[in-house]
C-alpha positions as a LaTeX table, in Angstrom:
\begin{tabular}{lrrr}
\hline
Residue & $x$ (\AA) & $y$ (\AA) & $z$ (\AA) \\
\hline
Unk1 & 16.72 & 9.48 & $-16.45$ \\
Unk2 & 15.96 & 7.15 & $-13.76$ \\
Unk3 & 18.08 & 4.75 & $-12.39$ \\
Unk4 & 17.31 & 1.02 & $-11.28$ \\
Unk5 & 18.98 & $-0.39$ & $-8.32$ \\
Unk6 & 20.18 & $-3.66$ & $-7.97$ \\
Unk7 & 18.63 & $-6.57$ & $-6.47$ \\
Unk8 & 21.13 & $-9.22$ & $-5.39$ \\
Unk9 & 19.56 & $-12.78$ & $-4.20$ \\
Unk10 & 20.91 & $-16.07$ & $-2.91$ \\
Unk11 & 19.82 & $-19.33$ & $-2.23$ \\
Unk12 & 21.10 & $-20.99$ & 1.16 \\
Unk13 & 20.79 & $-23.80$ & 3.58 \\
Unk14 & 17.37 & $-23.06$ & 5.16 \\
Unk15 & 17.08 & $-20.00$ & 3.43 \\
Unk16 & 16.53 & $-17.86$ & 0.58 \\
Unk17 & 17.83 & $-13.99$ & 0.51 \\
Unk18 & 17.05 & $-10.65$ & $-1.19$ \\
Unk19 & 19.22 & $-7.67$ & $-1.12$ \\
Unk20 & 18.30 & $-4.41$ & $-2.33$ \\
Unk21 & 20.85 & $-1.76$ & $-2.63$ \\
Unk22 & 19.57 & 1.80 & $-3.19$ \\
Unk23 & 16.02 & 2.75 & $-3.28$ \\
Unk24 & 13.00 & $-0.06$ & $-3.16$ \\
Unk25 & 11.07 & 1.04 & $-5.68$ \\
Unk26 & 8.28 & 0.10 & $-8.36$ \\
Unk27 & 11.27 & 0.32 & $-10.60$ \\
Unk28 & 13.09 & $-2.92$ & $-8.92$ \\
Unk29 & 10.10 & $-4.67$ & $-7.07$ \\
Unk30 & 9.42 & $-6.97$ & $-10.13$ \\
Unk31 & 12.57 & $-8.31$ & $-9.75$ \\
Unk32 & 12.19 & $-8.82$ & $-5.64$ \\
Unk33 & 8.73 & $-10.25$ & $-6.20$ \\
Unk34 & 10.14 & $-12.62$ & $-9.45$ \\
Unk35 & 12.36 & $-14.39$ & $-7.10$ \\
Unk36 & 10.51 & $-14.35$ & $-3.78$ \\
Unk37 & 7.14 & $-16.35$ & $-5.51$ \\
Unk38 & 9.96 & $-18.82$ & $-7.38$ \\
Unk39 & 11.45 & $-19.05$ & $-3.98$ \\
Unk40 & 7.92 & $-19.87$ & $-2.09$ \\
Unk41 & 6.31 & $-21.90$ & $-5.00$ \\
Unk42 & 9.88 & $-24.11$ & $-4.70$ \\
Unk43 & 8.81 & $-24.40$ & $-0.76$ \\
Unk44 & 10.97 & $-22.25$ & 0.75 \\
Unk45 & 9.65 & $-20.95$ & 4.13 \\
Unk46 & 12.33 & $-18.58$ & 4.79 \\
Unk47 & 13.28 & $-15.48$ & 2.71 \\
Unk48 & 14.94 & $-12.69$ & 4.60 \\
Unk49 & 14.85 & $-9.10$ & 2.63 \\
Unk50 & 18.53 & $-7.19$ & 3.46 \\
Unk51 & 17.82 & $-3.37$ & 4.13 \\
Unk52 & 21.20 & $-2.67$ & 4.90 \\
Unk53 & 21.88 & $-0.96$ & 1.84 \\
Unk54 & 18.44 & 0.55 & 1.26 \\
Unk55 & 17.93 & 4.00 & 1.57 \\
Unk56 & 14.06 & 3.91 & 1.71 \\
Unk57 & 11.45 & 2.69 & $-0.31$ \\
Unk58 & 8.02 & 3.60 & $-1.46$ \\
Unk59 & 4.64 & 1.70 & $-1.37$ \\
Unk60 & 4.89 & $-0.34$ & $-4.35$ \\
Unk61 & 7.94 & $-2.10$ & $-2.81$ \\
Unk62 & 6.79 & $-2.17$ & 0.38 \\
Unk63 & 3.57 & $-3.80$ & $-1.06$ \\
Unk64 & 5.91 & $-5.90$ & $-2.61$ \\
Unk65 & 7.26 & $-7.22$ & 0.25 \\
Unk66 & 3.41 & $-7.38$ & 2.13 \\
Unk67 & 2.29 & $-9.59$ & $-0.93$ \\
Unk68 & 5.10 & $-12.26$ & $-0.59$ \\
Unk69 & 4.86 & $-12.30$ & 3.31 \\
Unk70 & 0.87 & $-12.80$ & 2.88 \\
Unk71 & 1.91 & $-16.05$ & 0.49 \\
Unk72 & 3.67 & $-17.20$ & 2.95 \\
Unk73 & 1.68 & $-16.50$ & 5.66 \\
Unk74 & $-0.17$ & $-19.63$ & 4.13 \\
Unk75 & 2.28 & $-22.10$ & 5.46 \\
Unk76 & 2.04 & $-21.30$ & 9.11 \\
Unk77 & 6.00 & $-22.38$ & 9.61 \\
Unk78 & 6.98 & $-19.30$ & 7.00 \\
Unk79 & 8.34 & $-16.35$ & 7.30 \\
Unk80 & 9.53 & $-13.38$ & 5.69 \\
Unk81 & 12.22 & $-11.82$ & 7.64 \\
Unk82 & 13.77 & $-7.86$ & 7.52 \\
Unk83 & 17.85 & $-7.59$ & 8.22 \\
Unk84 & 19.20 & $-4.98$ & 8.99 \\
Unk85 & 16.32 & $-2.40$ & 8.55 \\
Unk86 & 17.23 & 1.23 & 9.24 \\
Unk87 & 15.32 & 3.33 & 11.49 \\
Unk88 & 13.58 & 4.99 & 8.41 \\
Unk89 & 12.93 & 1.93 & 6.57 \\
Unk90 & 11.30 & 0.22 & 9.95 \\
Unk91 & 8.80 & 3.07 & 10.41 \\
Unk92 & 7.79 & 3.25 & 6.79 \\
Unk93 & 6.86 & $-0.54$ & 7.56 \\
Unk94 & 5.40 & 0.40 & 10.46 \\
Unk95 & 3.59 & 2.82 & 9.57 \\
Unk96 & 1.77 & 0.86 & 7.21 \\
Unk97 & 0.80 & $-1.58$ & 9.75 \\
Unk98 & 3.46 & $-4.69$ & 7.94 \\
Unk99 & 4.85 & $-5.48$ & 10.92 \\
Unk100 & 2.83 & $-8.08$ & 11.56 \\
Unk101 & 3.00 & $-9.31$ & 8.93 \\
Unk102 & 6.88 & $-10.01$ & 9.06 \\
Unk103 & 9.61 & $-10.21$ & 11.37 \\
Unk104 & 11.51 & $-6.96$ & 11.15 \\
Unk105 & 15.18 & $-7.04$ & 12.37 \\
Unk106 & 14.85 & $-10.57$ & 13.99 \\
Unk107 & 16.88 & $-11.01$ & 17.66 \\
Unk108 & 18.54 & $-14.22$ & 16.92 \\
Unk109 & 17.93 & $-15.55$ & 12.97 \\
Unk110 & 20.00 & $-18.36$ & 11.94 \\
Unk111 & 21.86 & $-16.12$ & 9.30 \\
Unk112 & 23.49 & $-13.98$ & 11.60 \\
Unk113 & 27.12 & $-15.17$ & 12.19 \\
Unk114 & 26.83 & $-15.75$ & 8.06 \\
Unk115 & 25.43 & $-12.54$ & 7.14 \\
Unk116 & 29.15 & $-11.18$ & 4.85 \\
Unk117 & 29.66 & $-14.16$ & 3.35 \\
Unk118 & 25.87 & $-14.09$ & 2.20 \\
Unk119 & 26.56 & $-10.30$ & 0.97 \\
Unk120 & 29.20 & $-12.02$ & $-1.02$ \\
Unk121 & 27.74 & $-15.00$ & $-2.52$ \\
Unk122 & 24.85 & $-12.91$ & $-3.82$ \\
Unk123 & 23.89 & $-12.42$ & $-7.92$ \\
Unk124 & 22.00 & $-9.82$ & $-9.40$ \\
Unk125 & 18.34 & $-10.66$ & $-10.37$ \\
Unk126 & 16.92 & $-8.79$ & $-13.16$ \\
Unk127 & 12.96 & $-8.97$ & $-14.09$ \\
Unk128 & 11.75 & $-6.57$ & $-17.15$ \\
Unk129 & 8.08 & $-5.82$ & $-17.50$ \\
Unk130 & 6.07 & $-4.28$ & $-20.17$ \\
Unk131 & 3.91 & $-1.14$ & $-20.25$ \\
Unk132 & 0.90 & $-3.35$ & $-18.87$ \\
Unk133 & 2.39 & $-5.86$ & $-16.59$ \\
Unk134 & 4.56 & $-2.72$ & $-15.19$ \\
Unk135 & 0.99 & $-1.27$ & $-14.16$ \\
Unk136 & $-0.21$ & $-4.51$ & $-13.03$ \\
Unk137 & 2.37 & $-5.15$ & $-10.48$ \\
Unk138 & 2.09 & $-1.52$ & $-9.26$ \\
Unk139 & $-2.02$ & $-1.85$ & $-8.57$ \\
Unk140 & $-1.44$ & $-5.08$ & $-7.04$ \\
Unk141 & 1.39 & $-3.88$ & $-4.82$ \\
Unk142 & $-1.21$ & $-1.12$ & $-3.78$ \\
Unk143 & $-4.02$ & $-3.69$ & $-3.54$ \\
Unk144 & $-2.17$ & $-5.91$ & $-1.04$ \\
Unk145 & $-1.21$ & $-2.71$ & 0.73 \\
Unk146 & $-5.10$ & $-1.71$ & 1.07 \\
Unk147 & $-5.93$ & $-5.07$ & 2.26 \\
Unk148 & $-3.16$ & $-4.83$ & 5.19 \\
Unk149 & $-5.32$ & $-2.24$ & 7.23 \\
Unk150 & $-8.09$ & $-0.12$ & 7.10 \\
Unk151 & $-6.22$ & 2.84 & 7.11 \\
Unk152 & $-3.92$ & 1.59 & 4.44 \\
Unk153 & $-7.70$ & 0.98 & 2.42 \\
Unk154 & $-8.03$ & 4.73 & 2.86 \\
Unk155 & $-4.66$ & 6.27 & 2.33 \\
Unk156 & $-4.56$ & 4.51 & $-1.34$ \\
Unk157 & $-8.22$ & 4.03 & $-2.44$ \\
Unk158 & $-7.28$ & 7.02 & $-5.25$ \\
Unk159 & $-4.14$ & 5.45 & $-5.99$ \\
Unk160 & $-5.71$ & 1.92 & $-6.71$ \\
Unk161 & $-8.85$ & 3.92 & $-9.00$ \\
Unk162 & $-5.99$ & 5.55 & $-11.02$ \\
Unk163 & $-3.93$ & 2.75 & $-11.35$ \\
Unk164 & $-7.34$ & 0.80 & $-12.56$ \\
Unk165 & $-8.38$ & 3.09 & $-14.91$ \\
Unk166 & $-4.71$ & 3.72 & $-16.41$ \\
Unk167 & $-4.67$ & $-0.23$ & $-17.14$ \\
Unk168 & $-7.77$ & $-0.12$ & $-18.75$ \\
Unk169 & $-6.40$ & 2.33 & $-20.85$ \\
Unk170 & $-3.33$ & 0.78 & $-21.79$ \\
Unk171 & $-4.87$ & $-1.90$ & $-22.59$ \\
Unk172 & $-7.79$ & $-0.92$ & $-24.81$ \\
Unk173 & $-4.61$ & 0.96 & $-26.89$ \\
Unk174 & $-3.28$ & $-2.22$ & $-26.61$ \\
Unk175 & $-5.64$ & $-4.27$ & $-27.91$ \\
Unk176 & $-6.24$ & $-1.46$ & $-30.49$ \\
Unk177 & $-2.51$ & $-1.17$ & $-31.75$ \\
Unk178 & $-3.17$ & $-4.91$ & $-32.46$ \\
Unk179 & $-6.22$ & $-4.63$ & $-34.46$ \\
Unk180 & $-4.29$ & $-2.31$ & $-36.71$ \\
Unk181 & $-0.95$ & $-4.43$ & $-37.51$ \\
\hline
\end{tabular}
């Protein structure tokens, strides 16, 4: 039995925020991605992702977070920002070259002196995905992570051919289940 953990999220003055508490995983990146692209498609150029609570996360959430800091790489005055990442959590993004792609544990952010009554305000977001979108969102998370670096393009070419082919599966059963009702 697996178990989800939460993703909290706030809008503020100036700002949007995402807490994850637990592991970052494929299992709660829907629900971090849901409300950073309603945040950015609303204009907001600020979303910081809280860490504090996260004890690690794997490469779909960590594409995750590369795909919504690419979006708004688009408006050159956004930025997705990392609080209080861990030393563990830093290297993972790090190591997959997404530093630059976001500001990780930012000197002097505007939140700062706010940062527990933020923790407090937050409300749990919740985003449920079929069999097929489920996939979706992992190969995509993957995808963005290929696209970061070349060695990233290495390290998950298998992972995005599986992840292709699986999809194609699911959905020719799919598609087949619904030829029979």
């Amino acid at each position: 039995m697996t178990t989800e953990c939460p993703i909290l999220v706030g809008i503020f003055d100036g700002f949007s925020w995402i807490r994850c508490e637990g592991k970052g995983s494929f299992l709660n990146s829907p629900a971090l991605k849901t409300f950073g692209l309603e945040r950015i498609v609303a204009g907001e150029t600020c979303l910081i992702v809280d860490l504090q609570a996260c004890t690690g996360m794997d490469s779909t959430f960590m594409g995750t977070l590369a795909g919504m800091a690419t979006r708004l790489a688009a408006n050159k005055d956004a930025v997705l920002q990392i609080a209080d990442a861990s030393e563990r959590n830093r290297h993972s993004l790090e190591d997959l070259g997404l530093d630059f792609l976001m500001e990780i544990n930012p000197e002097h952010p505007v939140w700062l002196s706010s940062v527990e009554s933020i923790r407090s305000a937050l409300k749990p977001q919740a985003a449920v995905l079929g069999q097929i979108q489920q996939t979706k969102h992992v190969l995509e998370a993957h995808k963005v992570l290929s696209e970061a670096n070349e060695r990233n393009l290495h390290a998950f070419s298998n992972v995005v051919t599986l992840l292709e082919s699986e999809l194609e599966t699911k959905q020719k059963q799919a598609e087949a289940q619904g030829e029979q009702s």
